[in-house]
Structures are given as structure tokens and as C-alpha cells.
N, CA, C and O atoms as a GROMACS GRO file, in nm:
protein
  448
    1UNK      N    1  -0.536   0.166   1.633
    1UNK     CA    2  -0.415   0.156   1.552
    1UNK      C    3  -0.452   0.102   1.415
    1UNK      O    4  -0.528   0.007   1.396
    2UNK      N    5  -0.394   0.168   1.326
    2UNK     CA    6  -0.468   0.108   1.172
    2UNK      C    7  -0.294   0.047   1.112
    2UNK      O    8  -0.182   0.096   1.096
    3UNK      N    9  -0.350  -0.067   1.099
    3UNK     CA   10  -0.272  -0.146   1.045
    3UNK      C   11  -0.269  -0.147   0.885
    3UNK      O   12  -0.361  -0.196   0.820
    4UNK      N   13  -0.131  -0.078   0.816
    4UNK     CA   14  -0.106  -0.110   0.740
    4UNK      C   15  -0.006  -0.185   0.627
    4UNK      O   16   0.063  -0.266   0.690
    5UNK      N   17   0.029  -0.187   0.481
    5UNK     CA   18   0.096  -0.225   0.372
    5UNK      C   19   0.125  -0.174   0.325
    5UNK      O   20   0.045  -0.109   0.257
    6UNK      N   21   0.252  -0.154   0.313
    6UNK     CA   22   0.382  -0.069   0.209
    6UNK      C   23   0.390  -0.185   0.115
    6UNK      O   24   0.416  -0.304   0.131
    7UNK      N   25   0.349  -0.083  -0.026
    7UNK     CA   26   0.332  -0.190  -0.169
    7UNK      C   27   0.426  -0.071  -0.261
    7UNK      O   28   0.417   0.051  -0.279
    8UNK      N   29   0.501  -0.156  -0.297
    8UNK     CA   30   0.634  -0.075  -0.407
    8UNK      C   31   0.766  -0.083  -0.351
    8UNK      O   32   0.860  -0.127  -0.418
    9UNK      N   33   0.777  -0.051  -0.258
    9UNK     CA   34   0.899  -0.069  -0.145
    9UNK      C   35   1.068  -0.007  -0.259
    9UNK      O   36   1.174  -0.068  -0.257
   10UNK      N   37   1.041   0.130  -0.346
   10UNK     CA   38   1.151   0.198  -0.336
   10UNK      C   39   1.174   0.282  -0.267
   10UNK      O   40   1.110   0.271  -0.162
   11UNK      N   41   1.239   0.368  -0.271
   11UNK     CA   42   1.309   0.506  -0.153
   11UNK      C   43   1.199   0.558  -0.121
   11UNK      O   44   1.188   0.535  -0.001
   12UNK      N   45   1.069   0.640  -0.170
   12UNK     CA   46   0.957   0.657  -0.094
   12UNK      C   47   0.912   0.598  -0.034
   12UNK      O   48   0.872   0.656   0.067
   13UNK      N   49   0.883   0.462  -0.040
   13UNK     CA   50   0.846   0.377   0.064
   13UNK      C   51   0.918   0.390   0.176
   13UNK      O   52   0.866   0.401   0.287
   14UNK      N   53   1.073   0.390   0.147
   14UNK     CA   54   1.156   0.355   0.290
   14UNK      C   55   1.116   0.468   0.314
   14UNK      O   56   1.037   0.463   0.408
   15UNK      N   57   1.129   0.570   0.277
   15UNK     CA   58   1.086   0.775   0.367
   15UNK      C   59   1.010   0.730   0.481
   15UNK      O   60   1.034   0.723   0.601
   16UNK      N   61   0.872   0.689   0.380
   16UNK     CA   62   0.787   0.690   0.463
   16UNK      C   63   0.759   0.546   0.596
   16UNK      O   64   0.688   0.543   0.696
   17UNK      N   65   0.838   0.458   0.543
   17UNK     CA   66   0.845   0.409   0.644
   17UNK      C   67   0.938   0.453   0.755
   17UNK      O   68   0.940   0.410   0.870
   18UNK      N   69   1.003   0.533   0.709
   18UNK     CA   70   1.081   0.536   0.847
   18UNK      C   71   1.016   0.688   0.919
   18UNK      O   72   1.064   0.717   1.029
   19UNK      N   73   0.912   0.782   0.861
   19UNK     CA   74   0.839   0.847   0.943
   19UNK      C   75   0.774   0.772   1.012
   19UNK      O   76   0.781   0.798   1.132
   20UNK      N   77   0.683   0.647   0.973
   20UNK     CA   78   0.571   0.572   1.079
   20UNK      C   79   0.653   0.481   1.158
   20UNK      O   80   0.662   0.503   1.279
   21UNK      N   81   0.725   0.363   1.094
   21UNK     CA   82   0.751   0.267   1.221
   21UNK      C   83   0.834   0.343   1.333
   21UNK      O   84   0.926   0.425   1.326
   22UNK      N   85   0.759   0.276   1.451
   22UNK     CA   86   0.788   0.355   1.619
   22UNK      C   87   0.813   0.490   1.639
   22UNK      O   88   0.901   0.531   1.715
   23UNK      N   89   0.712   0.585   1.550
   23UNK     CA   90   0.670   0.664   1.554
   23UNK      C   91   0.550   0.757   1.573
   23UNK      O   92   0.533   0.872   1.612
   24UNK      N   93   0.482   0.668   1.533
   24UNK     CA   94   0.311   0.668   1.534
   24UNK      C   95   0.203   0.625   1.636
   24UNK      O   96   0.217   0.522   1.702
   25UNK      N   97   0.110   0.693   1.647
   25UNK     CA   98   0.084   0.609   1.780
   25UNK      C   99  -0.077   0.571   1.704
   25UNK      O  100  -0.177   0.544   1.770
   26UNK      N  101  -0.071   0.577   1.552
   26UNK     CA  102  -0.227   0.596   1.521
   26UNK      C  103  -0.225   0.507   1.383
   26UNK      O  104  -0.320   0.471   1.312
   27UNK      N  105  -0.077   0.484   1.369
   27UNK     CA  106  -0.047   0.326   1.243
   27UNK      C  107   0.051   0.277   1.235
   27UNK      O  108   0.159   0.325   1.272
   28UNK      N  109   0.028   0.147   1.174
   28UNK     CA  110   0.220   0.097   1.166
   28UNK      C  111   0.200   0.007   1.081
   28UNK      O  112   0.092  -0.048   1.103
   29UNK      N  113   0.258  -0.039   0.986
   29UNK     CA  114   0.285  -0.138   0.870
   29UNK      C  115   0.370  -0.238   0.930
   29UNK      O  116   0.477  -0.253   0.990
   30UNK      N  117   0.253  -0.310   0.875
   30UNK     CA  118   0.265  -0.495   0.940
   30UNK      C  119   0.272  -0.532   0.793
   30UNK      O  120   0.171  -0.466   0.770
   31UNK      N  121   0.294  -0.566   0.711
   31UNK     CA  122   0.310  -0.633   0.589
   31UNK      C  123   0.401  -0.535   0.451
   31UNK      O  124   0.440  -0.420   0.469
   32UNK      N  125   0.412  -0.575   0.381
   32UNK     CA  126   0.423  -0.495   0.284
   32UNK      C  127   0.450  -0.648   0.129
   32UNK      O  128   0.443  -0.770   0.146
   33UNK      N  129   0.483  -0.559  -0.025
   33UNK     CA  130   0.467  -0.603  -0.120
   33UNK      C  131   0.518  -0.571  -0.205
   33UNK      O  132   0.492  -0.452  -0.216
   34UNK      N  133   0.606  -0.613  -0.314
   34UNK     CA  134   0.708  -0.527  -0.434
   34UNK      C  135   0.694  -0.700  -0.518
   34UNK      O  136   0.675  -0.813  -0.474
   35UNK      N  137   0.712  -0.653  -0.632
   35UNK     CA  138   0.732  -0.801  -0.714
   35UNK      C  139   0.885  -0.878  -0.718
   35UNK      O  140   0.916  -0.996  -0.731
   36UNK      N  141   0.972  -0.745  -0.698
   36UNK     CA  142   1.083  -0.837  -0.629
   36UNK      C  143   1.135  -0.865  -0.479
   36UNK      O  144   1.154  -0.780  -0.393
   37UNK      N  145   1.156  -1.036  -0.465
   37UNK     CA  146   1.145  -1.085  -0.396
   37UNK      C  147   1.229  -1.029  -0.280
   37UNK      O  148   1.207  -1.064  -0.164
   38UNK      N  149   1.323  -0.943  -0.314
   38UNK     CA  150   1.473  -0.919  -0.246
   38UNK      C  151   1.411  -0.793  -0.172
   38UNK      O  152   1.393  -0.786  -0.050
   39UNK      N  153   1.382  -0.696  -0.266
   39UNK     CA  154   1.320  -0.593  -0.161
   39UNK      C  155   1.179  -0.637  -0.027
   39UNK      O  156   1.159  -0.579   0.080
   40UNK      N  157   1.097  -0.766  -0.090
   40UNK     CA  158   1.002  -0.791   0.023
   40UNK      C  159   1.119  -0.821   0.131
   40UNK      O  160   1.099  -0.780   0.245
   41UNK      N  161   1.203  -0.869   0.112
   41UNK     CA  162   1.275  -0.970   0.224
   41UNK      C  163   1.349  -0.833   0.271
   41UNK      O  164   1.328  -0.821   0.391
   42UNK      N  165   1.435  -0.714   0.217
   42UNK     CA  166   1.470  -0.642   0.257
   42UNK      C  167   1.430  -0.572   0.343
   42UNK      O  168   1.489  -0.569   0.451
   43UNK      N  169   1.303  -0.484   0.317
   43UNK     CA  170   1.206  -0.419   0.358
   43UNK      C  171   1.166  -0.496   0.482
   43UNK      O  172   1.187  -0.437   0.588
   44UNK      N  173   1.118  -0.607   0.489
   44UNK     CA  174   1.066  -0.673   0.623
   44UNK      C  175   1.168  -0.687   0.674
   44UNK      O  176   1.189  -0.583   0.612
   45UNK      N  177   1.272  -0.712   0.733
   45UNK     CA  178   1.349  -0.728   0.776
   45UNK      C  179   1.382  -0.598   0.876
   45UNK      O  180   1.375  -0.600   0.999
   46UNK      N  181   1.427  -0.469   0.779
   46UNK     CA  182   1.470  -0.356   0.861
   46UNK      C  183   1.332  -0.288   0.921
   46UNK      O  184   1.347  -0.212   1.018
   47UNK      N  185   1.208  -0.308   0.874
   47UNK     CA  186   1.095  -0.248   0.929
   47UNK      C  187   0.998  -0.351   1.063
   47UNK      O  188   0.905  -0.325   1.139
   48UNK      N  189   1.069  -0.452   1.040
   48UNK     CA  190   1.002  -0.570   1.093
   48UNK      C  191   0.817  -0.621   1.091
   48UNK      O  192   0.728  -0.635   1.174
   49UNK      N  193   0.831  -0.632   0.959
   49UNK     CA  194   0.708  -0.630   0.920
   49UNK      C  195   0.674  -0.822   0.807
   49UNK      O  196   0.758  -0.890   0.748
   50UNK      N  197   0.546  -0.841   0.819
   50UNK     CA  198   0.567  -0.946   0.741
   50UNK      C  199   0.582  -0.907   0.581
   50UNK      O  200   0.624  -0.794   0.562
   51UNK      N  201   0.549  -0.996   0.450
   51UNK     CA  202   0.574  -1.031   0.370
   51UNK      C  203   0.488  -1.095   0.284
   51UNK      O  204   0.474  -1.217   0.294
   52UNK      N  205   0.412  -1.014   0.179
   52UNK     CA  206   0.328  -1.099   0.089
   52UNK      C  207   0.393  -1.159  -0.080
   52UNK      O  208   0.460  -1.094  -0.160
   53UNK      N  209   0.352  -1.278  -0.090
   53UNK     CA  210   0.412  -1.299  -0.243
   53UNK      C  211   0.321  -1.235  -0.353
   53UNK      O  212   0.350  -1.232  -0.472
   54UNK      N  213   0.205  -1.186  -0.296
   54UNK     CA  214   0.107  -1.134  -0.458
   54UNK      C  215   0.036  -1.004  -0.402
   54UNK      O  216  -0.001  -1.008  -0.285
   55UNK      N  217   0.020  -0.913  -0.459
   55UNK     CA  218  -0.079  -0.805  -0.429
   55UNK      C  219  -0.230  -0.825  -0.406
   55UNK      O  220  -0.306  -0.761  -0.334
   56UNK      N  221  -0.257  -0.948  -0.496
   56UNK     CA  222  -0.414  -1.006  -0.427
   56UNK      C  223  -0.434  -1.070  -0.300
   56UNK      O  224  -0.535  -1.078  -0.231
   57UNK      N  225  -0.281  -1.128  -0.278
   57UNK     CA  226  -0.320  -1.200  -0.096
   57UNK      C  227  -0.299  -1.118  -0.001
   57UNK      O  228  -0.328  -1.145   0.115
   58UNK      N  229  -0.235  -0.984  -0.049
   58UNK     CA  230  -0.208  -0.868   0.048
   58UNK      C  231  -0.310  -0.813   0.078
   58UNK      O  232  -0.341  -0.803   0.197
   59UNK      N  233  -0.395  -0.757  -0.033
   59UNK     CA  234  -0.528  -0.721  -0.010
   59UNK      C  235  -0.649  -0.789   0.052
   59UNK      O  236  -0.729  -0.724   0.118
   60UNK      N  237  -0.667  -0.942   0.027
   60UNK     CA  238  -0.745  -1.008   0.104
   60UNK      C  239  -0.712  -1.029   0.240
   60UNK      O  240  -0.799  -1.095   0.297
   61UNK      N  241  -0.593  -0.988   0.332
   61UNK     CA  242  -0.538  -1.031   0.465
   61UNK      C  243  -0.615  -0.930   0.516
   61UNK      O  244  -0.601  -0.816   0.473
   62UNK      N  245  -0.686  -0.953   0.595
   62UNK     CA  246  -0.792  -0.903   0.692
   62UNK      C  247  -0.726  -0.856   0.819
   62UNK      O  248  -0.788  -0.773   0.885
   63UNK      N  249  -0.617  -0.894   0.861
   63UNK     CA  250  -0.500  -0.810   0.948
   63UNK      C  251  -0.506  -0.708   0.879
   63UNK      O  252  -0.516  -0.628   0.972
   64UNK      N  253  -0.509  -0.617   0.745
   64UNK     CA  254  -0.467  -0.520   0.662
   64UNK      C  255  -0.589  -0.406   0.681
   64UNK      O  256  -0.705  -0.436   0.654
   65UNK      N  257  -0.559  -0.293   0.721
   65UNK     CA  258  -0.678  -0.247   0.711
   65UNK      C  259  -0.617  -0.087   0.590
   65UNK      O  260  -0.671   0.016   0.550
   66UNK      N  261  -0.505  -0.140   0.577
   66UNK     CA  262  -0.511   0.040   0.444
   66UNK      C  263  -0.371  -0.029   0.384
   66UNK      O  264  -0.312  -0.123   0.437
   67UNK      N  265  -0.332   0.036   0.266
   67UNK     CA  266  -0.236   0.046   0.198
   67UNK      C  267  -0.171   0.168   0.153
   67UNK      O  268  -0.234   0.268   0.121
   68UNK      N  269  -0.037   0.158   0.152
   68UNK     CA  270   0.030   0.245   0.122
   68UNK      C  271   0.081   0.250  -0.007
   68UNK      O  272   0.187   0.192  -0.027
   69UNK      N  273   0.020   0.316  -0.109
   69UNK     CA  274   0.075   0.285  -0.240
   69UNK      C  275   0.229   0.387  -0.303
   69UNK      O  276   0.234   0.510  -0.300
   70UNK      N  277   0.288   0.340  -0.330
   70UNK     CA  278   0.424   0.428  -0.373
   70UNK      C  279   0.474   0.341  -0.505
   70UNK      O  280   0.595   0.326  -0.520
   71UNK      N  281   0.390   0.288  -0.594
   71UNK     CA  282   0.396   0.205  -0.730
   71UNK      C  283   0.397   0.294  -0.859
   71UNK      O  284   0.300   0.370  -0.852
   72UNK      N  285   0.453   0.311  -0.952
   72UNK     CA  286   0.450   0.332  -1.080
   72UNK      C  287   0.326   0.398  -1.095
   72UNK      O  288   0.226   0.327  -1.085
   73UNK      N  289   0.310   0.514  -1.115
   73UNK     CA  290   0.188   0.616  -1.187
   73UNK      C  291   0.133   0.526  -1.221
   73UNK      O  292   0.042   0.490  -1.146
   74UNK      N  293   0.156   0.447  -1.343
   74UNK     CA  294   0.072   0.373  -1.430
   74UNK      C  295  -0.059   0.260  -1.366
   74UNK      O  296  -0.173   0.232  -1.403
   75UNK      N  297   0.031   0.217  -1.252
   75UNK     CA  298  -0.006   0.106  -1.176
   75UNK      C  299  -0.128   0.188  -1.015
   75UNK      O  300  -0.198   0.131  -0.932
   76UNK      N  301  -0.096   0.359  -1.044
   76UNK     CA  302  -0.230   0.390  -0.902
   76UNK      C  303  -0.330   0.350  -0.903
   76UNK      O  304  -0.391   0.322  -0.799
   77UNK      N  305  -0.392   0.330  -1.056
   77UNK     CA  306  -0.538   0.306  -1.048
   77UNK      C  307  -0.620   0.222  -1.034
   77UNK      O  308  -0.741   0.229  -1.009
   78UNK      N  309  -0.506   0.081  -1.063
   78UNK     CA  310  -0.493  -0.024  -1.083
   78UNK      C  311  -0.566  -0.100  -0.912
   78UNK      O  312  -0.667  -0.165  -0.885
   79UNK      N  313  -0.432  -0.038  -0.818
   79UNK     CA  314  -0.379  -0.114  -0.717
   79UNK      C  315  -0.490  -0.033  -0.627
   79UNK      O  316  -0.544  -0.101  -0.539
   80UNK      N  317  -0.531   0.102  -0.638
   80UNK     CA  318  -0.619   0.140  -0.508
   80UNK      C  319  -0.758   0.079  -0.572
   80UNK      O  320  -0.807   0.005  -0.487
   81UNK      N  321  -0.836   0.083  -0.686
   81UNK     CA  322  -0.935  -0.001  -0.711
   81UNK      C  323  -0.919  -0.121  -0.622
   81UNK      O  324  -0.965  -0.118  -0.508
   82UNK      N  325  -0.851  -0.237  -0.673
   82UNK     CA  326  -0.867  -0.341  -0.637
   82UNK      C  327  -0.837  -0.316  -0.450
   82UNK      O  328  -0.909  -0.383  -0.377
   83UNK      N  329  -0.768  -0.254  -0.406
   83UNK     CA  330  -0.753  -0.259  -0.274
   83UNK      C  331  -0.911  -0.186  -0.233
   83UNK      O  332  -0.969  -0.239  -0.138
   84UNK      N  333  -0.970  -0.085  -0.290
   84UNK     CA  334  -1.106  -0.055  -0.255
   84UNK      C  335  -1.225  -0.169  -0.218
   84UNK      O  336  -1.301  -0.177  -0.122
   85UNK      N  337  -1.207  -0.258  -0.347
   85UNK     CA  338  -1.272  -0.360  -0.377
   85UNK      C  339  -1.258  -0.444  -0.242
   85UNK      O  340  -1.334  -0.534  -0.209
   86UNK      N  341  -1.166  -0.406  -0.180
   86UNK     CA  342  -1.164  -0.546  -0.104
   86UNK      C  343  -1.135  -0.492   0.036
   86UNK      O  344  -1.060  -0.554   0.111
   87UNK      N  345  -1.220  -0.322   0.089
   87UNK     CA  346  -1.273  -0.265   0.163
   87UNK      C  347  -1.112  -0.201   0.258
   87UNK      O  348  -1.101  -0.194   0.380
   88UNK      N  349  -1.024  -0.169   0.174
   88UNK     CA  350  -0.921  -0.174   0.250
   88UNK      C  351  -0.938   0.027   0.224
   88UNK      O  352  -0.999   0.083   0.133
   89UNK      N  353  -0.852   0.095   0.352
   89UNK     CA  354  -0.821   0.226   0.318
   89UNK      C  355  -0.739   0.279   0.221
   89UNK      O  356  -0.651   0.194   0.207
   90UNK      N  357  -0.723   0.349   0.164
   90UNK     CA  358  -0.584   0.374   0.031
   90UNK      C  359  -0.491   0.525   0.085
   90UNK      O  360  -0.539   0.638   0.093
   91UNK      N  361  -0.351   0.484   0.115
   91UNK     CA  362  -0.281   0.630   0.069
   91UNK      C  363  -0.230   0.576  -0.064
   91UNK      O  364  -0.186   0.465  -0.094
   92UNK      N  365  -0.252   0.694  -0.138
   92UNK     CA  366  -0.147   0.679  -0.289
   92UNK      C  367  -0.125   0.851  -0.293
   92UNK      O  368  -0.183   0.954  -0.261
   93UNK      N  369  -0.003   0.805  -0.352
   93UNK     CA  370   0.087   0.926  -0.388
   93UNK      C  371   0.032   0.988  -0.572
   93UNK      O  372   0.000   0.935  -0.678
   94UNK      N  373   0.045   1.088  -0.533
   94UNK     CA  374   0.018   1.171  -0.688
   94UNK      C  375   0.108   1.134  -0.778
   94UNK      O  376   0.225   1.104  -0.754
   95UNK      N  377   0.047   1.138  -0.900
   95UNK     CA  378  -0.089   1.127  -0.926
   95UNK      C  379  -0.144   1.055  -0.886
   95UNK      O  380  -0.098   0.942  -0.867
   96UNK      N  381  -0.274   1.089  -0.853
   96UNK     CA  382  -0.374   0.963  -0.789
   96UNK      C  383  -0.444   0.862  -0.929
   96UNK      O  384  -0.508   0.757  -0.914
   97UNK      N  385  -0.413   0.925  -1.055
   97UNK     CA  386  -0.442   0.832  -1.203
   97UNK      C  387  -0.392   0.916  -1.313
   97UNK      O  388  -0.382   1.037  -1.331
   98UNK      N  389  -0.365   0.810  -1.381
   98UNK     CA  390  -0.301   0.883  -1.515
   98UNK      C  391  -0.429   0.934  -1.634
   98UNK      O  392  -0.415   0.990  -1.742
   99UNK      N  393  -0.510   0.905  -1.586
   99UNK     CA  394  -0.681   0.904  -1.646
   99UNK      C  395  -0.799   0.941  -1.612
   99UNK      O  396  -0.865   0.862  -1.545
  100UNK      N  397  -0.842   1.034  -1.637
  100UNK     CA  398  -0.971   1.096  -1.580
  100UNK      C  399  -1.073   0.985  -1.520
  100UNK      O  400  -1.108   0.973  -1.402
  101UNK      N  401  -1.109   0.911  -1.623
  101UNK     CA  402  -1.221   0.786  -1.584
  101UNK      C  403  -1.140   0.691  -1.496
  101UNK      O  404  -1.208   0.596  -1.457
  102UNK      N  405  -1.052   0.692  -1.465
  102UNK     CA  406  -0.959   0.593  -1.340
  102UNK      C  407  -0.974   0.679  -1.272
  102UNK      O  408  -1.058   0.640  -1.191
  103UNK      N  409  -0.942   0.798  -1.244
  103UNK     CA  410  -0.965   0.926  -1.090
  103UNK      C  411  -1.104   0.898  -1.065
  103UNK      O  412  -1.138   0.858  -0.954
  104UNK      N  413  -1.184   0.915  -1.155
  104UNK     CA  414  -1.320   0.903  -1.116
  104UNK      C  415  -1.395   0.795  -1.040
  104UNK      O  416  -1.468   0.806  -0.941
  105UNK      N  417  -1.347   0.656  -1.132
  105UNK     CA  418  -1.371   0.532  -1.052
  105UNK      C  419  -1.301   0.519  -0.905
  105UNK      O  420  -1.347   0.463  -0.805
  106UNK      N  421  -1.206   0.569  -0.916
  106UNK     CA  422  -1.169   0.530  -0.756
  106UNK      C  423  -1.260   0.664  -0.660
  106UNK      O  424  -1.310   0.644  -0.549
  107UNK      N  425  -1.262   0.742  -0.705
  107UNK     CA  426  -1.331   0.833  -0.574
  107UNK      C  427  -1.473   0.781  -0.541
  107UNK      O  428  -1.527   0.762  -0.432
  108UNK      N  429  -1.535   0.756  -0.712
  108UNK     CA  430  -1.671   0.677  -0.646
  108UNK      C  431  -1.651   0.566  -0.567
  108UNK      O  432  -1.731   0.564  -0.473
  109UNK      N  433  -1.579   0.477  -0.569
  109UNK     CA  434  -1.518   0.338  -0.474
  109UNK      C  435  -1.523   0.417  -0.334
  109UNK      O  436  -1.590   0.405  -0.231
  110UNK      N  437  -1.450   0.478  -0.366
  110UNK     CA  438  -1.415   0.560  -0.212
  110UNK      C  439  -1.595   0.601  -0.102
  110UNK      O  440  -1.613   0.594   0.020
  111UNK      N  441  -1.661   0.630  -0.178
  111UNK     CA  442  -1.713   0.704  -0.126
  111UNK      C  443  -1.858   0.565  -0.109
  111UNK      O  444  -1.973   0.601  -0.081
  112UNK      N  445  -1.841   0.488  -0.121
  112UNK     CA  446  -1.926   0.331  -0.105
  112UNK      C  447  -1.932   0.292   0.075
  112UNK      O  448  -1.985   0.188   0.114
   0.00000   0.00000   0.00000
């Protein structure tokens, strides 16, 4: 079972959370992350999942083994780097970078 983090937590997020939780027999999101506080508390609540206050302590939780990114274009290249960095799996939604040399850096990450 690969345990993951819903990071962004608007209407794509909920989609897709409500394809995986008690649906899946191969992942399920145990945590998730948004900078406002109301959607973490929202989101955990109806998904029953925990709750991080920063995207860096989300990524270092070693319970975490992938992330689900559904964040601001601007912010893909950003958030699957650093989640690479810190050996975690990445879904992100397209675009996967707003920047050639950001697409690039993350596939080489990827492939480490």
C-alpha cells in the first residue's frame, strides 16, 4: 500500500480524493497540505487523513511515501523537486513545469 499526500487541496484534489479513499487497494492518503489552515482541517476531516502545517514537514514524514500535487502551475516544479529531494514518489498534474530547465531537472531527479 503506498501511502500518500494530497498538497493543494482544491476541487481536483477532492476528485481525486474521492477516486482513492476506500477505493484502492494499492494507495490511500494519510496526510495532506494547503497553506490555508481551513482547507487542511477540512480536507482531513471528510477524507480522514492527518494534517501538516508546512510542505517541508510533509515531505520529511517518512510515513509519506508519494505526493499528490494539484498546486498552482507555477508552484509544480517547485514542490516535486523538493519532494524528489527527499526520496518521496511524485503525481503532478500538467503541466509538469512552466520551464524547460524545471521539466528537465525534475526528470533527472526522477531517474536517481
Amino acid at each position: 500500500m503506498i501511502n500518500a499526500a494530497s498538497i493543494g487541496l482544491g476541487w481536483w484534489s477532492d476528485e481525486l480524493a474521492k477516486s482513492i479513499q476506500g477505493k484502492s487497494r494499492k494507495i490511500r492518503i494519510i496526510s495532506c497540505y494547503s497553506k490555508s489552515k481551513k482547507k487542511r482541517i477540512n480536507f482531513s476531516k471528510k477524507y480522514k487523513t492527518n494534517y501538516h502545517d508546512s510542505y517541508s514537514s510533509l515531505i520529511k514524514d517518512s510515513n509519506i511515501d508519494a505526493v499528490i500535487l494539484t498546486t498552482p502551475h507555477s508552484l509544480h516544479a517547485k514542490h516535486t523537486i523538493q519532494a524528489l529531494q527527499n526520496g518521496k514518489h511524485v503525481f503532478v498534474e500538467k503541466p509538469m513545469a512552466t520551464k524547460y530547465l524545471d521539466a528537465k531537472k525534475m526528470y533527472l531527479l526522477q531517474k536517481i
